[in-house]
N, C-alpha and C positions, 0 to 999 in steps of 0.2 A: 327408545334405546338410549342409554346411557354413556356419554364418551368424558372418562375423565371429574365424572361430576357434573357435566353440562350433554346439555339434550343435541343429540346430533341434527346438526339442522342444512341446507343444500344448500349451498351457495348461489349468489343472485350475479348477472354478468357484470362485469368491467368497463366501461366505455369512459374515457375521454375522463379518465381522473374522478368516477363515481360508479358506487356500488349499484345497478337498479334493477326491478325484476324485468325478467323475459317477457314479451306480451305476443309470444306467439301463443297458438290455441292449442298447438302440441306442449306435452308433458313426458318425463318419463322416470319409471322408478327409478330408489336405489334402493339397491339389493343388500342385506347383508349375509353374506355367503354361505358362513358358519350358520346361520338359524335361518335362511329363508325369509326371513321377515323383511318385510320394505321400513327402510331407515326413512325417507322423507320423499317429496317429487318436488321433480327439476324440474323450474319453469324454463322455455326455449325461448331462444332468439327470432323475434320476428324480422322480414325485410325489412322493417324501417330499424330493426336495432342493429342490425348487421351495416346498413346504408351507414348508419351513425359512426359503427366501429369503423367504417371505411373511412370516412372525415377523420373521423379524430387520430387514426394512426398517420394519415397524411401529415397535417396538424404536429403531431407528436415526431413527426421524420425530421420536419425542418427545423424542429429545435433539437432535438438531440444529435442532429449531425454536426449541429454547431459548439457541441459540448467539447471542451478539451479532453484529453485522453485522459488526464489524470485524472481529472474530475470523474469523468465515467467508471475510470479504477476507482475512486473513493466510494462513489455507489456503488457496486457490485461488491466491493469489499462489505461495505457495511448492511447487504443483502445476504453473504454470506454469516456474518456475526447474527443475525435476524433469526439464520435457519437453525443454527446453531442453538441458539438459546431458545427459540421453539419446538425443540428436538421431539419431547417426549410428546406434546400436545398433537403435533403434526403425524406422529405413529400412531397415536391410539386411533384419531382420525383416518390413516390409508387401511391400518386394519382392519376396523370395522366394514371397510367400502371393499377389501379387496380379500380381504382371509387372510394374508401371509402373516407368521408366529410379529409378536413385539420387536425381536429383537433382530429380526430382517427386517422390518420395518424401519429401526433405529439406523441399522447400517445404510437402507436404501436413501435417506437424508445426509446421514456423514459424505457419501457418494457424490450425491446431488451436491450439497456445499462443498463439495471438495473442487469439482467441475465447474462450479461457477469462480471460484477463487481460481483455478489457471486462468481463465478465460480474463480476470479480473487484470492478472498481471501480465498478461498479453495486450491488454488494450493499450499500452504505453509503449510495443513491440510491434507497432503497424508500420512496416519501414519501407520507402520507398528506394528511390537510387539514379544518381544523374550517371548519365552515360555518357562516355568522351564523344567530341562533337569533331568531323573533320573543319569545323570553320574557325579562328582563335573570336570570330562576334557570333559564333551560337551555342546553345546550350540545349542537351537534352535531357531530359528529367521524367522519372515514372512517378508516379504516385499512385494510390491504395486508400480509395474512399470506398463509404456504403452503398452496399447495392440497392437498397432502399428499404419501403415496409413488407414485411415477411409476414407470411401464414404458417403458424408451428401447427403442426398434427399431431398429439403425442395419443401412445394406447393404453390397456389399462393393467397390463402387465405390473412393469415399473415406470406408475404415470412420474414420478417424481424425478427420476435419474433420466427420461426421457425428455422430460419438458424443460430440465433446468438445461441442460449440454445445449438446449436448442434455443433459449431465451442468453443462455451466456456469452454465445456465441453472438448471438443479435447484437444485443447491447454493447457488447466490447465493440465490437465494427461500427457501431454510430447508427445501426437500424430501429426502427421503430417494428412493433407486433402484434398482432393480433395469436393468439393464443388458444385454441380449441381445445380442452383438455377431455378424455373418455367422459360418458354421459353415466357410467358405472361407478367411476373414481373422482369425481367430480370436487367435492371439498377439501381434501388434500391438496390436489394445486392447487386450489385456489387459496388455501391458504400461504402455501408458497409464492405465490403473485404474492401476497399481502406483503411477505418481507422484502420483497421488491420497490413494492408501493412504499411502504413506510419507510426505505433508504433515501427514498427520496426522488425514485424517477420522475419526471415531469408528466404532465396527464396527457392523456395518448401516445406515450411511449410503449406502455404495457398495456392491453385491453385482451377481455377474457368474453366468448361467449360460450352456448350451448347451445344444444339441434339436433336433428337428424342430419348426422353427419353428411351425406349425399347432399340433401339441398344447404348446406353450410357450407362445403366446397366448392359445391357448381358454381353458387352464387359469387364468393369472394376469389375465387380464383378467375371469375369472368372479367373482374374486375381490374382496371388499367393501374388502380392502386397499386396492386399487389403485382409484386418484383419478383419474391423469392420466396419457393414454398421447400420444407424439410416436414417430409412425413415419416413416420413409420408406424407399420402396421403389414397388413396381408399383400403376398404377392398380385390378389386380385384387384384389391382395392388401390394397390400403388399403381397397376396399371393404368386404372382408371384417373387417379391424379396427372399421370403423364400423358396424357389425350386430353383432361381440362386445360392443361398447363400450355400444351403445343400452341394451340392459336396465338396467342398474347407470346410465344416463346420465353415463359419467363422460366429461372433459373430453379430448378428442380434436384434435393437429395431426396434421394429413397433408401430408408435400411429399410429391407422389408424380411422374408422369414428365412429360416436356417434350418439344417437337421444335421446337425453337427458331428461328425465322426469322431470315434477314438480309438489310437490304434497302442496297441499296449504289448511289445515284444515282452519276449519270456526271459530277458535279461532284468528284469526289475524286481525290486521284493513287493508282493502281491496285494502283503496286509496293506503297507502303507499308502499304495496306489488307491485299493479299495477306498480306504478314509476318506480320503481326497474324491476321490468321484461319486460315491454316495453321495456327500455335503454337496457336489456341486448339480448332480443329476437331481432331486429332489429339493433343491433351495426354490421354492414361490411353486414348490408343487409340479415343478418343472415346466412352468410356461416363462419360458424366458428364450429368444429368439437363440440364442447362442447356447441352449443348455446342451450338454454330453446327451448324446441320444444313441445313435448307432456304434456299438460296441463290439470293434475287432482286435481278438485278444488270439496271439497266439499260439498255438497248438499247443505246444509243450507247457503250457501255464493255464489251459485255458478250464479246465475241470475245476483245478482251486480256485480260479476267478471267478466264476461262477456260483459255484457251492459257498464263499465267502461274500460275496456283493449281494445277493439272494438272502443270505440272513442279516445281514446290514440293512438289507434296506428293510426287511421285517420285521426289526426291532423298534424303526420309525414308531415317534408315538404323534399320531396322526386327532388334532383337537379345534379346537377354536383357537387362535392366534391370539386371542386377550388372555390365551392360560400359558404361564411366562415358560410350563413345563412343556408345550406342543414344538415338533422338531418341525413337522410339515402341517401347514392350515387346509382350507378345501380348496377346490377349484373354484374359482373366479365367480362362474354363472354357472346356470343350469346348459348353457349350450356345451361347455367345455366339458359338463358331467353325462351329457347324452353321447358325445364325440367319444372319452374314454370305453363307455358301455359298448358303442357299435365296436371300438377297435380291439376291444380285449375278448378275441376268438381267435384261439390258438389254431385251429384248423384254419379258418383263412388266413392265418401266418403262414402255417407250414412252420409252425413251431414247438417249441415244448413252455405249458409257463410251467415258472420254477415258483414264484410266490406272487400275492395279489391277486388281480384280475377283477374286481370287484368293488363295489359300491361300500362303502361302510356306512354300517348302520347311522343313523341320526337323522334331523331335519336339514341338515346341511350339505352343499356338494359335496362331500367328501369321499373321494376313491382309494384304494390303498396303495401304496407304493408297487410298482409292480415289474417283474423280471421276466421277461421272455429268453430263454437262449435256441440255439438250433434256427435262426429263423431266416427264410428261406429268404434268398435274393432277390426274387422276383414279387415279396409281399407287396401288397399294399405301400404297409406303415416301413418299408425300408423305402419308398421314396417319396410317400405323404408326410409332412412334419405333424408327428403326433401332438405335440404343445399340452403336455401332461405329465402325471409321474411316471409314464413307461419308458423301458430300457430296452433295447433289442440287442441283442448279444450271438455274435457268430464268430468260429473258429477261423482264420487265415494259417498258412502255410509260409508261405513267402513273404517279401517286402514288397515285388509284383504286385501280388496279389492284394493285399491291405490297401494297396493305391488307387486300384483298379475297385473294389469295393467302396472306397470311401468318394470317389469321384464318379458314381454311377447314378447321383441325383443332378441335378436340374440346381438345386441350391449351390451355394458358397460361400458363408459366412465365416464364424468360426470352425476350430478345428483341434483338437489335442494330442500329443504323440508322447507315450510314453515310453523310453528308452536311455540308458548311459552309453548307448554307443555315438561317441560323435559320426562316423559313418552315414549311419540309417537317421541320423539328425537330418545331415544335411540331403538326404535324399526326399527322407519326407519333407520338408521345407521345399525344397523346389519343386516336387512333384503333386503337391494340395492345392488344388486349384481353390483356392478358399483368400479370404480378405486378411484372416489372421491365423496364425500358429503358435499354440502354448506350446512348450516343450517340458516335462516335468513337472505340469503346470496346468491352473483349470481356469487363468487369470487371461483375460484376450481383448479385455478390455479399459483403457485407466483414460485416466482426463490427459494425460501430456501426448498420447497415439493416436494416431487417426483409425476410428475404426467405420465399415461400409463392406460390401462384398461384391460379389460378382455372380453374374447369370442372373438367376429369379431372386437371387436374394439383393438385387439394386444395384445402386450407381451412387457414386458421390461419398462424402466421409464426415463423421460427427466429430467431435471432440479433436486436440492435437491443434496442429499448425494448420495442416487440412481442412480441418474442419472451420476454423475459420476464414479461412482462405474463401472459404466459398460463400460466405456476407460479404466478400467485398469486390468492388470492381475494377480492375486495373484502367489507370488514364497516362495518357503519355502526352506530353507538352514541348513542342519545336520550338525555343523561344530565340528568335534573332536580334538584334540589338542594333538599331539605327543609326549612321554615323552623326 
C-alpha cells in the first residue's frame, strides 16, 4: 500500500533516544479500513523492552525536570512547527491506519499542534506563591514541580489530538513519558513522537512502545516508576486502569466514553442547526467520545428536524478517506462494523429508521450514515454509547422533560443545547449533569478548557489550566531564618 509515494511501513518502539524493533513474540496487524487489507505487522514490546522504557524514562525524568521553563517552551514550540510542516505526510498516514476523509485528518494535526502550543506557553506560567508568614523570620512559599514519569494511553479514534494534549501537557510540567499509542493507529504518532524527537527532547524524555495493551499496563503501571497515568479509552477498560493504579496510588485521569445529548427547542431555525449537527454527528464516522448522539428535538420542530437531518445525512458521500471527495470514511475495524450491524434493529429500538441501517457495499467497514427517530427510552442504544454514524432522535415536550431524557444515562461528558432563549440557557447549563455544554454550538472541546466528565465517563481533565495541573505536584516550604 501506497502512502504518499512511500510504502507504508509500522513503526518500531522508542526507548531511551533510539528507534528499535519489539522483540516480543506477539505481533499484530494493521488494518486498513477502507480496503481490509493489512498495511504492515507491529512488532511488540517484550518485558525486557518495556523494563528498558522504565530506565530510561526515569533517566529521562531527572534531566528534564531540570530543564528551565523556557527552554522546554522552546522545544515544544518547535515540536509544534515539526507537526506543522509535516501536516500533509502525517494525514495521509492516520488515514490509511484509521479511514477518516484527508481533510479531518488534516484538521485533526492543526488540533493536536494547536494543543501542544498552549501547553507550550503555559510551561513558563507554572506559578507558585509565598504566603504571609505570622513570624517577621519566616517565610512560606508553595511551589508547582513535576509529578514525575507518566504513562499516556491514547485510543484510536483521534490517536493524534489524544496523545498530543497528553504529551504536551507532560512536557510542559517537567515530566518525562512513556507513550502507548492504539496497536491500530500505530504510525501516525509515532510519527508525531518524531517531531518531538527532532525538537530536541533529551532521550528518555519521550519513549513509545507497543503490546497488548492488558499486559503493557499491568506491567508498567505495577511499576514504582510510574507516577501518573491519563488514559482514555472505554468505561471498562478505565476501570480496569484505576484498580492497576490503586496499589502504588499513583495519580490517575480518565476521559473514558460519552453518548452525548442534544436538546434543540423549537425556537431555532431548523436548516441551520441541521448543518451544524450533521458535520458534527458523522465527522470520524461518529466515533468520537463526545459526538451528538441522542437527539431531543422539540415537538413543535420535531417532524422537519427530522425529515431534514435524514436527508443530510443521506446525501453523505460515504468512500475511502484518500478520495479528497469522501464526507464520511469507514469504521475503524471490523469490530465497530459488527457492533453498528447488531445495533441497527429498529424493532429492538422501539423505533422508526428514517434512512441507513446498513452495511455499504465494498471491501471496507463501511456503514451508512444512519437516522433512527421515535426511539424508545428504554432502548438499548439510548443508554449504550453506540460509537458510530447512528443518530437516535426523539420528540420532548417540556424543558423538564429534555433534562430528565438527557441525564437518564450513566455517562457525562459532553452535551449540546440548542436555543436563543437566554432562559432555557441557563437552565440547561445547570441542569446537565455533563463535564461540558455547547450552547449554539457543537465545539465542547479546545486546548485553553479543561475538558473530562463525570459518572462512567471519568475523573480528572485534559487540556486547559486543569489539565495541567494535574502533572504537577504541589510542595510547600516553612522556611525559618536563624538569628
Amino acid at each position: 500500500m501506497q502512502c504518499n509515494e512511500q510504502p507504508y511501513q509500522a513503526p518500531r518502539l522508542f526507548i531511551a533516544g533510539a528507534w528499535r524493533t519489539g522483540s516480543a513474540e506477539t505481533r499484530s496487524q494493521v488494518i486498513n479500513p477502507a480496503t481490509a487489507e493489512v498495511l504492515d505487522e507491529l512488532r511488540h514490546a517484550s518485558v525486557r523492552d518495556l523494563d528498558d522504557a522504565l530506565i530510561a524514562v526515569e533517566q529521562g525524568f531527572g534531566v528534564w525536570r531540570g530543564v528551565p521553563a523556557a527552554e522546554r517552551q522552546r522545544v515544544l514550540t518547535k515540536s509544534v512547527e515539526n507537526m506543522r510542516a509535516r501536516r500533509d505526510e502525517i494525514a495521509r498516514v492516520l488515514t490509511l491506519e484509521q479511514g477518516k476523509p484527508l481533510v479531518q485528518a488534516r484538521a485533526e494535526i492543526d488540533v493536536a499542534a494547536g494543543m501542544v502550543q498552549w501547553y507550550a506557553e503555559q510551561a513558563r506560567r507554572v506559578y507558585g506563591r509565598i504566603i504571609p508568614s505570622p513570624s517577621a523570620d519566616t517565610d512560606y512559599e508553595v511551589r508547582k514541580e513535576p509529578v514525575g514519569p507518566c504513562l499516556l494511553l491514547s485510543p484510536w479514534n483521534v490517536p493524534l489530538i489524544l496523545a498530543a494534549r497528553k504529551i504536551g501537557g507532560a512536557l510542559a510540567a517537567g515530566c518525562s513519558c512513556i507513550v502507548k499509542p492504539p496497536e491500530e493507529t500505530p504510525a501516525s504518532v509515532a510519527k508525531m513522537v518524531e517531531c518531538f524527537v527532532d525538537a530536541g527532547t533529551p532521550p528518555g524524555v519521550i519513549n513509545v512502545v507497543f503490546g497488548v495493551p492488558q499486559t503493557v499496563s499491568e506491567h508498567l503501571i505495577a511499576s514504582d516508576s510510574i507516577r501518573k497515568v491519563s488514559f482514555t479509552g472505554s468505561v471498562a477498560v478505565g476501570q480496569q486502569i484505576a484498580r492497576l493504579a490503586a496499589p502504588g496510588l499513583k495519580r490517575v485521569t480518565l476521559e473514558l466514553g460519552g453518548h452525548s445529548p442534544v436538546i434543540v427547542f423549537d425556537d431555532v431555525d431548523v436548516d441551520t442547526v441541521v448543518r451544524q449537527l450533521v458535520t458534527a454527528k458523522f465527522r470520524n464516522a461518529g466515533q468520537l467520545c463526545h459526538a451528538p448522539t441522542r437527539f431531543f428535538v422539540q415537538r413543535g420542530i420535531y417532524p422537519r428536524f427530522v425529515e431534514r437531518f435524514a436527508a443530510a445525512a443521506a446525501q453523505l458521500r460515504v468512500g475511502d478517506g484518500l478520495d479528497e471527495r469522501t464526507d464520511m470514511g469507514p469504521l475503524a475495524n471490523v469490530r465497530r462494523l459488527r457492533a453498528m450491524t447488531e445495533l441497527a434493529d429498529a424493532t429492538a429500538l422501539d423505533a422508526t429508521l428514517v434512512t441507513g441501517g446498513t452495511r455499504v457495499a465494498g471491501q471496507g467497514y463501511f456503514f451508512a450514515p444512519t437516522v433512527f427517530a421515535d426511539v424508545g427510552p428504554d432502548a438499548r442504544a439510548m443508554k449504550d454509547e453506540p460509537f458510530g454514524p447512528v443518530a437516535l432522535v426523539r420528540s420532548f415536550d417540556t424543558p423538564a422533560q429534555a433534562v430528565a431524557l438527557a441525564n437518564s444515562t450513566r455517562y457525562g461528558l459532553g452535551s449540546y443545547v440548542f436555543t436563543d432563549s437566554a432562559k432555557l440557557q441557563r437552565q440547561m447549563i445547570n441542569s446537565l449533569d455533563v463535564g461540558s455544554v455547547a450552547i449554539n454550538s457543537t465545539t465542547v472541546t479546545v486546548a485553553e478548557a479543561p475538558f473530562g466528565g463525570v459518572r462512567d465517563s471519568g475523573y480528572g481533565y485534559e487540556s486547559g489550566e486543569e489539565g495541567l495541573e494535574s502533572y504537577l505536584h504541589t510542595k510547600f516550604i516553612h522556611r525559618t531564618y536563624l538569628a
